[in-house]
C-alpha positions as CSV (number, residue, x, y, z in Angstrom):
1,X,-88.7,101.4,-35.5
2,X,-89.1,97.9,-36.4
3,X,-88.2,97.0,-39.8
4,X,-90.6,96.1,-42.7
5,X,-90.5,92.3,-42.8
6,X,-90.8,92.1,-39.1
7,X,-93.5,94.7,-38.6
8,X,-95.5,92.5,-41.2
9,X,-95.0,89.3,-39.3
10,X,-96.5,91.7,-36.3
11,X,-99.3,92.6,-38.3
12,X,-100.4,89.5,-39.5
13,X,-100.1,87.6,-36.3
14,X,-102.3,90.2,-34.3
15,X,-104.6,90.2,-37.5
16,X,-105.0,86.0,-36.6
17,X,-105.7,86.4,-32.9
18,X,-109.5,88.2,-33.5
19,X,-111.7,88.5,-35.8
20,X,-111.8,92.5,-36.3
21,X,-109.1,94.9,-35.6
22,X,-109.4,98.8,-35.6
23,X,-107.1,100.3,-37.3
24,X,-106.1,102.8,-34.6
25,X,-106.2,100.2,-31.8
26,X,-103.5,98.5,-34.9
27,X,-101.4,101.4,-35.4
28,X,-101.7,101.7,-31.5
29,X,-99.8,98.4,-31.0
30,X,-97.4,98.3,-33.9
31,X,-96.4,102.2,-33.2
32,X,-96.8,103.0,-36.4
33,X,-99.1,105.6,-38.2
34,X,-102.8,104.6,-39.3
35,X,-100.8,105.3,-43.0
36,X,-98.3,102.6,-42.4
37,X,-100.8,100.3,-41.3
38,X,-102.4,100.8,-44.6
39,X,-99.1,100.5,-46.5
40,X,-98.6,97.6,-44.8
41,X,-102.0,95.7,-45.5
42,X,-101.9,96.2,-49.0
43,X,-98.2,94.4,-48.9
44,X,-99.9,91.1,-47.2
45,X,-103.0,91.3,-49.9
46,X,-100.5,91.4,-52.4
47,X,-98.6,88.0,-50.5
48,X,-102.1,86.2,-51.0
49,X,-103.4,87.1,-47.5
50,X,-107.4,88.3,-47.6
51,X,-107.2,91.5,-45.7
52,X,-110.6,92.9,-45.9
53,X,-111.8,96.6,-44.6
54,X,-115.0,97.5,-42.6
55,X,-116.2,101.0,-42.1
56,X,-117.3,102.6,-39.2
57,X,-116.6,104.6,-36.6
58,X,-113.8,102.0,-35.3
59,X,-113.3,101.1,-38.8
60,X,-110.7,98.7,-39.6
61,X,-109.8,95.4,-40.8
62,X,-110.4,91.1,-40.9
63,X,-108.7,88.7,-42.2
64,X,-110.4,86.2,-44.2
65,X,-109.6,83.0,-45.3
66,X,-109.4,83.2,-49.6
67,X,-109.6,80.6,-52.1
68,X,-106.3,79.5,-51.9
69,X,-104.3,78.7,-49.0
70,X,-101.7,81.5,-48.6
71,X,-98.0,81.4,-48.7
72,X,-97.2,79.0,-45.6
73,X,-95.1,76.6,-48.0
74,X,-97.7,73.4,-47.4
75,X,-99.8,71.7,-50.0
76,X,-103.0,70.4,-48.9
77,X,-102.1,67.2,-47.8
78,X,-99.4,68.6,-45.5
79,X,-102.3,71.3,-44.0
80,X,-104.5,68.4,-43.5
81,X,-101.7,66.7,-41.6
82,X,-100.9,69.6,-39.8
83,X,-104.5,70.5,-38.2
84,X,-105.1,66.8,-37.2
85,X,-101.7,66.5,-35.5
86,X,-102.5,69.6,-33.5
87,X,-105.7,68.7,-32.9
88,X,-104.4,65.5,-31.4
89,X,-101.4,67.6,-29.6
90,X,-104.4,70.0,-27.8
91,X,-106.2,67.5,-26.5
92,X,-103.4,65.5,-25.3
93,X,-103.4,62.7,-27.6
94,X,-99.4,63.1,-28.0
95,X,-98.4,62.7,-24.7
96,X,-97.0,66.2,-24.2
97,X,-97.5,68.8,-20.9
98,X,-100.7,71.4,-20.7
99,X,-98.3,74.0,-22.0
100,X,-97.8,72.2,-25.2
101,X,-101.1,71.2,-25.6
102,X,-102.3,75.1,-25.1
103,X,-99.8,76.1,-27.5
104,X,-100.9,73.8,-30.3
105,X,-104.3,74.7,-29.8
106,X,-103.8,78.5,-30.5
107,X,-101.7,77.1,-33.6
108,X,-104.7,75.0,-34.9
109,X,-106.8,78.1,-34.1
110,X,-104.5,80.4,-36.6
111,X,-104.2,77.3,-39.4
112,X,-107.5,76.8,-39.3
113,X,-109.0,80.5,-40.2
114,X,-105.9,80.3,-43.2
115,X,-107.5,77.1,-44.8
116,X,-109.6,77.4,-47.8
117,X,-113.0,76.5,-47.3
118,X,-112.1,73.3,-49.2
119,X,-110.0,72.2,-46.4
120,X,-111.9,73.2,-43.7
121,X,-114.6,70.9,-45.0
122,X,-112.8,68.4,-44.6
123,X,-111.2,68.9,-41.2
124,X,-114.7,70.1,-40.1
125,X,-115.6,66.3,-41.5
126,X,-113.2,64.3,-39.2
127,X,-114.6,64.4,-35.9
128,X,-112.2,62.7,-33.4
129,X,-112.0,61.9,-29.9
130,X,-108.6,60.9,-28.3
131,X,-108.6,58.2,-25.9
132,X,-105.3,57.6,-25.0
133,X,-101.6,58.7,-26.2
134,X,-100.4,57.5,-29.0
135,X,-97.5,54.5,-28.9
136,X,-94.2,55.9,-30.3
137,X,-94.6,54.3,-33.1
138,X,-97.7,53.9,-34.2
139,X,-99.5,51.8,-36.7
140,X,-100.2,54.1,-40.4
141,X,-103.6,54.1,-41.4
142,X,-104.1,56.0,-44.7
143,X,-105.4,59.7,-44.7
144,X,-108.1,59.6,-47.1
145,X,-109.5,56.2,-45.4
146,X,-109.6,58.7,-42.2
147,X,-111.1,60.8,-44.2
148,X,-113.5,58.8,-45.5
149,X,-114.6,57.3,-41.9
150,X,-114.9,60.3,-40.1
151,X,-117.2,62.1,-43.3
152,X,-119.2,58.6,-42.9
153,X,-119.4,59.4,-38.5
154,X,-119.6,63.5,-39.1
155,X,-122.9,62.7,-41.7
156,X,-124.5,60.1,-39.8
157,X,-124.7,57.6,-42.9
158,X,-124.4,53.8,-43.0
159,X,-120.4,52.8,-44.2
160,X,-119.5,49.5,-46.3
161,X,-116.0,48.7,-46.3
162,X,-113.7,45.7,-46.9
163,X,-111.8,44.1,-43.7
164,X,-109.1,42.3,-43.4
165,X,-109.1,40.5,-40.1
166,X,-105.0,39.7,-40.6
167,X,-106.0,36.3,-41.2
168,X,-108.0,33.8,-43.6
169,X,-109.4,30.7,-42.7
170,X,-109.0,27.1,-44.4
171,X,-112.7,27.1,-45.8
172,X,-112.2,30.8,-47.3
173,X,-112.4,30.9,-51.0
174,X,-110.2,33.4,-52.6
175,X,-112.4,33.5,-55.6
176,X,-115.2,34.6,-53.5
177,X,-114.5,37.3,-50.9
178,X,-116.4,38.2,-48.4
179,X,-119.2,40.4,-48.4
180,X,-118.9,44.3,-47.2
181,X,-119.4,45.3,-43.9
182,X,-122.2,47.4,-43.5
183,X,-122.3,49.3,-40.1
184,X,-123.5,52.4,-38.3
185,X,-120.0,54.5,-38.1
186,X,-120.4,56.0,-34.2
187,X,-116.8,57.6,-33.6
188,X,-113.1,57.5,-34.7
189,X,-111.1,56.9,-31.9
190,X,-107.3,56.4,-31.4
191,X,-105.6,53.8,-28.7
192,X,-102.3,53.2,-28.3
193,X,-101.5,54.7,-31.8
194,X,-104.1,52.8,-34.0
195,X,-106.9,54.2,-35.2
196,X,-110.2,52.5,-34.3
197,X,-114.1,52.7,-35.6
198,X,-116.6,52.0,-33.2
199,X,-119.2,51.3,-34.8
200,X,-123.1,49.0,-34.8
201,X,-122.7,46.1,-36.9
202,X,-125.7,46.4,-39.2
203,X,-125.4,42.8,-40.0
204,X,-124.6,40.9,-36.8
205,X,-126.8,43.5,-35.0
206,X,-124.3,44.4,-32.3
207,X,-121.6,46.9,-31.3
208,X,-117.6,46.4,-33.0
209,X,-114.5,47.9,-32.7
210,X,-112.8,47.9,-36.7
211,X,-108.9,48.8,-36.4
212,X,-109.1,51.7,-39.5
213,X,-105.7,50.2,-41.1
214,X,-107.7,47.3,-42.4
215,X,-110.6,49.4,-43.8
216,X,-111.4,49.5,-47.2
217,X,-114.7,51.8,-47.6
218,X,-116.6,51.2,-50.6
219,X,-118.8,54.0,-52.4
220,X,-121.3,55.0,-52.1
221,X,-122.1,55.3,-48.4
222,X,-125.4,54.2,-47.5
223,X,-128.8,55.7,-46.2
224,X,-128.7,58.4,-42.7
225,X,-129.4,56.9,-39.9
226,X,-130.5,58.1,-36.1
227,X,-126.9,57.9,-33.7
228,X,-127.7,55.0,-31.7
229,X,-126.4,55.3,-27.9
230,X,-123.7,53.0,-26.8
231,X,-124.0,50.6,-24.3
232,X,-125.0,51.3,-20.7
233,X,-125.4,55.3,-21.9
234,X,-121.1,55.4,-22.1
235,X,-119.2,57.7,-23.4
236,X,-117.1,56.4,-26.3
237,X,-114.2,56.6,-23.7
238,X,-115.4,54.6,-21.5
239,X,-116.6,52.1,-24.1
240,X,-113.7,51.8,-25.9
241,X,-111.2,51.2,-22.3
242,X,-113.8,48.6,-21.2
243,X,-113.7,46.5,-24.1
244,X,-109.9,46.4,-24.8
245,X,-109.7,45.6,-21.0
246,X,-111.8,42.2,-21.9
247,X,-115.5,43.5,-20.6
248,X,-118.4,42.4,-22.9
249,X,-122.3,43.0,-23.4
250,X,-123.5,46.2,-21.2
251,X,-120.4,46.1,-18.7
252,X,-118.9,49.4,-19.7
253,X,-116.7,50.0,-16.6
254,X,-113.3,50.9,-17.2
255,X,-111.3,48.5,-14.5
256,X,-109.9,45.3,-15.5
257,X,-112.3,42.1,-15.2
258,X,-109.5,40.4,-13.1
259,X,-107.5,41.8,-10.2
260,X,-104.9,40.6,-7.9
261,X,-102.2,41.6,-5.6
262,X,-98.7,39.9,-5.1
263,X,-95.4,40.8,-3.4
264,X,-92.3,40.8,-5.4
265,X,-88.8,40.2,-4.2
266,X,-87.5,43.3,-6.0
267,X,-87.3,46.8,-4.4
268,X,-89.7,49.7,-5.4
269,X,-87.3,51.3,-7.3
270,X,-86.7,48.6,-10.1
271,X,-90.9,47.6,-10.3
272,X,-92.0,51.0,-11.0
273,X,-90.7,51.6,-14.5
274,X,-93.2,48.4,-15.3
275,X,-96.0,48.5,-13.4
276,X,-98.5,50.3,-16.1
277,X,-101.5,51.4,-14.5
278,X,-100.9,49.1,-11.8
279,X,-100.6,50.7,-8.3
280,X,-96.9,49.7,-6.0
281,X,-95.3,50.0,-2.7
282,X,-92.2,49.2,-0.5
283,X,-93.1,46.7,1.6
284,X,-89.5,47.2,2.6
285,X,-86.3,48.0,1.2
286,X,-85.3,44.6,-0.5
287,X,-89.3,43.7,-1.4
288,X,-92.2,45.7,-3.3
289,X,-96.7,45.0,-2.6
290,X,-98.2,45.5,-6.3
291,X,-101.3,45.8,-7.6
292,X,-102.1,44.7,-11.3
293,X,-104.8,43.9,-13.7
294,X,-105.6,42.2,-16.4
295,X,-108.4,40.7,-18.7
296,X,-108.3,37.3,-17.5
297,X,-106.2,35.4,-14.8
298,X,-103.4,33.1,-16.3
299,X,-103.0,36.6,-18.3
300,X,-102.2,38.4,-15.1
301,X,-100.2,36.0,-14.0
302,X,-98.6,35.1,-16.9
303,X,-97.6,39.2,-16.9
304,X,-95.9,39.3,-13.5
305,X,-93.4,36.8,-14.4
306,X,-92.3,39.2,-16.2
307,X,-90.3,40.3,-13.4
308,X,-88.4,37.2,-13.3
309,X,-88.2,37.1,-9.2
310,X,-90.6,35.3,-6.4
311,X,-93.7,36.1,-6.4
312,X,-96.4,35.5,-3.4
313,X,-99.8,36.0,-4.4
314,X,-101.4,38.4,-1.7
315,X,-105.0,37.6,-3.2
316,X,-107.5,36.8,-4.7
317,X,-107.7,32.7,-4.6
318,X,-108.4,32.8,-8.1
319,X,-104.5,34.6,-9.2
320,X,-103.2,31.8,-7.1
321,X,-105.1,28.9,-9.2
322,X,-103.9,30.9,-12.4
323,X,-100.1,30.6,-11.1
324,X,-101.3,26.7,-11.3
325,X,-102.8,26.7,-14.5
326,X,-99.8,28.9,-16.2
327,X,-97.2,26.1,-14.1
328,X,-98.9,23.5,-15.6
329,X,-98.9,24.6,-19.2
330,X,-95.1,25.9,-19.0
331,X,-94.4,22.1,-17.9
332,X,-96.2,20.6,-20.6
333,X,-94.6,23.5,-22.9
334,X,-90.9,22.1,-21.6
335,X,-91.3,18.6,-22.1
C-alpha cells in the first residue's frame, strides 16, 4: 500500500483532473477503503485545500478553489506569472514542441481551478493572442501595465496612457509634455518578445501598433466603446505580420511588399542557418538559389550582403536597381 504522503499527492491530483469524483470510483483508483479516502480528505482540508462533499447516490467529492491560494509556495505575483507563462507555453508562444505545449496546458488547467477568485479575475482580464515566439531575450514590460492593458481590451473601454517614442524632438518642451494618448485598446499581442497594443487612435483616427514597454496608462479609463473591426476584416494575426512587414492602409496580407531571388556563391549547407523565412536550394554543390523578402528593396539587398559572397540577382529588375542604389551610398559612405 502506498504510503500516506504519496497517496495524498494521488488524491489531490485525480481530485484536479474533473470536476466531481465519487467516492467509490476514488477509493476504486487509489485502492484504498471509502474510510481512507475520507481520512484522507480531511488531511488536504486541513493543508488549505477546499474539498467539498455532495450527496447522492454516487456521492462524493469537488474541489473548490477557497479564498486563499493553497500551499503551492507562490505569492500572487509569482501565480500571475506562472498562468501567463503557460498560457504562452500552450499556445506555442515559447517556441517549444506540441508535447510541451499539451503539457503546460493541463498545468494551467490545474493552477487555474487553485487560484482565488481574486486571481482569476485578473488572469480572466488579460486576454492574449500569441503571434509569434518570443526572442530569447526578450524586452520587460511591467506586469501590472499588462495588466492594466489587457483589463482596458477584456472591458472594451477607451485607455489614456503616456508614450515614450525612445526619442524627443528639438521643438519639444520638457515643461510641457505631451498630451495622453487616447485609443480604442483592440488586442495584446506579443512579437518577437515585445509586447504590443493594437489599438484605434481615437485622436489621429486611425489604427497603431504601441510597444507596451513604453506605456504609461493613466486612470481612470475612459467611456465603453463598440470593438471596431480591423482593417480588410483581419485577424489580429494577420494584422499585426502585415504591418511589421512594411504594408500600410487596408493591405493586410502577410507576404513581404518586396521580393527577389538571387544566387549565392555559398553551398546550401552554410545559407540555411540565415535564411529566416526565406525559401533555398542547391543550385549545385559549391552555389545556393534563395528566395528572400523584405519591406523595401535597398533593405533586401542591403540584407543579402550579409552573406559576404557574390551575389547574382535572379529577379525582379527592381532588386537589381536596389544593388545600385545600396553601391552607390556605400561609396559615398567610404569617401
Amino acid at each position: 500500500m502506498a504510503t500516506t504522503s504519496s497517496r495524498l499527492l494521488a488524491l489531490l491530483s485525480l481530485l484536479q483532473t474533473r470536476r466531481d469524483w465519487p467516492g467509490a470510483l476514488l477509493a476504486e483508483r487509489l485502492d484504498v477503503s471509502a474510510r481512507t479516502v475520507r481520512r484522507d480528505v480531511d488531511r488536504l482540508r486541513e493543508l488549505g485545500y477546499r474539498i467539498q462533499t455532495f450527496k447522492g447516490p454516487d456521492g462524493g467529492y469537488r474541489l473548490d478553489a477557497g479564498t486563499e491560494l493553497p500551499p503551492l509556495l507562490f505569492d500572487d505575483d509569482q501565480a500571475i506569472a506562472l498562468a501567463v507563462s503557460l498560457q504562452l507555453t500552450a499556445v506555442g508562444g515559447a517556441g517549444l514542441d506540441e508535447a510541451v505545449g499539451d503539457a503546460a496546458l493541463r498545468a494551467l488547467v490545474t493552477l487555474r481551478q487553485m487560484l482565488p477568485s481574486r486571481l482569476r479575475h485578473r488572469l480572466d482580464a488579460l486576454p492574449m493572442k500569441v503571434v509569434r515566439p518570443p526572442a530569447v531575450n526578450p524586452t520587460p514590460a511591467d506586469s501590472d501595465v499588462l495588466l492594466a492593458i489587457g483589463a482596458a481590451v477584456h472591458d472594451h473601454e477607451v485607455l489614456r496612457f503616456d508614450y515614450d517614442t525612445g526619442a524627443r524632438g528639438v521643438e519639444d518642451d520638457p515643461a510641457r509634455p505631451p498630451a495622453p494618448r487616447r485609443v480604442e485598446p483592440h488586442h495584446l499581442v506579443t512579437w518577437h518578445g515585445r509586447w504590443h497594443l493594437v489599438a484605434w487612435d481615437l485622436d489621429r483616427d486611425e489604427w497603431r501598433i504601441y510597444r507596451a514597454d513604453r506605456i504609461a496608462p493613466r486612470t481612470p479609463t475612459g467611456p465603453r466603446f463598440a470593438q471596431r473591426e480591423l482593417p480588410g476584416g483581419a485577424d489580429v494575426s494577420t494584422y499585426l505580420i502585415s504591418r511589421f512587414r512594411g504594408r500600410a492602409g487596408d493591405d493586410v496580407a502577410t507576404g513581404w511588399p518586396c521580393q527577389g531571388e538571387v544566387i549565392l556563391d555559398l553551398p546550401l549547407a552554410q545559407v540555411l542557418p540565415f535564411i529566416g523565412d526565406g525559401v533555398a536550394e542547391a543550385v549545385d554543390e559549391h552555389r545556393t538559389r534563395l528566395a528572400q523578402g523584405s519591406w523595401s528593396w535597398p533593405a533586401l539587398a542591403a540584407s543579402l550582403c550579409r552573406f559576404d559572397v557574390d551575389v547574382e540577382v535572379v529577379g525582379p529588375p527592381e532588386l537589381r536597381s536596389a544593388f545600385a542604389q545600396l553601391a552607390t551610398r556605400c561609396r559615398q559612405a567610404a569617401r
